[in-house]
N, C-alpha and C positions, 0 to 999 in steps of 0.2 A: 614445291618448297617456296618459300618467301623469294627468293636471289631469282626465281623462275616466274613468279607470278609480275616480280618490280620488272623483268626483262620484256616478257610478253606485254604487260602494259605499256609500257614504254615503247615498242615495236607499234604497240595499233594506234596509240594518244599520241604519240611522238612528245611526250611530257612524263618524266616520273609522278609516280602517286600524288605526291605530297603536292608539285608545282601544279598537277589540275587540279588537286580539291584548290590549294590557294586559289587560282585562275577563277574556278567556279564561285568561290565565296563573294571575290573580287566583285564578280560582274551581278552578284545579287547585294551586295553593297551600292555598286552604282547605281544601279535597280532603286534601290529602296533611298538614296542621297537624292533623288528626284522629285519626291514628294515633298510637298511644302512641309517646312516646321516639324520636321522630323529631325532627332537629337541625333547627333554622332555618337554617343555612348549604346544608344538601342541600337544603330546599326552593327554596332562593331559586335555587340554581344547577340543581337538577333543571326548574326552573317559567322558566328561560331568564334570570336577572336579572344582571347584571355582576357584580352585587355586594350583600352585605348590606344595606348600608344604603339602596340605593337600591329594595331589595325593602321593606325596613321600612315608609319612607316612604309609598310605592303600597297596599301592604296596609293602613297605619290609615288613609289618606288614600280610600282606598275602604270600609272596614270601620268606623274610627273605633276601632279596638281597633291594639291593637300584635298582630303574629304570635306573640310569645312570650304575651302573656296571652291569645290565642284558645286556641292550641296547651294550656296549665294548664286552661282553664274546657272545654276538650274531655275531658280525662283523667279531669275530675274527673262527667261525666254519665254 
């Protein structure tokens, strides 16, 4: 059942479904915010997000940095 698959997952990931895909999307965002001259808009939608702002959110709210000032302090190392 679904209540038994979110349990056992959550037993092996120590993370429900949903927070590892977010987690995983995250760090291929970060991934991809590396590359020079690369827009925020493709990442958000390349890295699976609805939408801008809802990627923004996720990304400082996991990093504590906004994706535009990671993506500038990348270019600039």
């Amino acid at each position: 059942s679904l209540s038994t698959f979110k349990r056992e997952f959550k037993r092996a990931f120590r993370a429900s479904p949903a927070s590892y895909l977010r987690e995983q999307k995250l760090k291929k965002a970060k991934y991809l915010l590396s590359i020079p001259k690369v827009r925020i808009s493709d990442v958000a939608f390349d890295c699976g997000f609805s939408d801008v702002a809802t990627f923004s959110k996720s990304f400082k709210q996991a990093y504590q940095i906004s994706p535009s000032v990671y993506a500038l302090s990348q270019t600039h190392t």
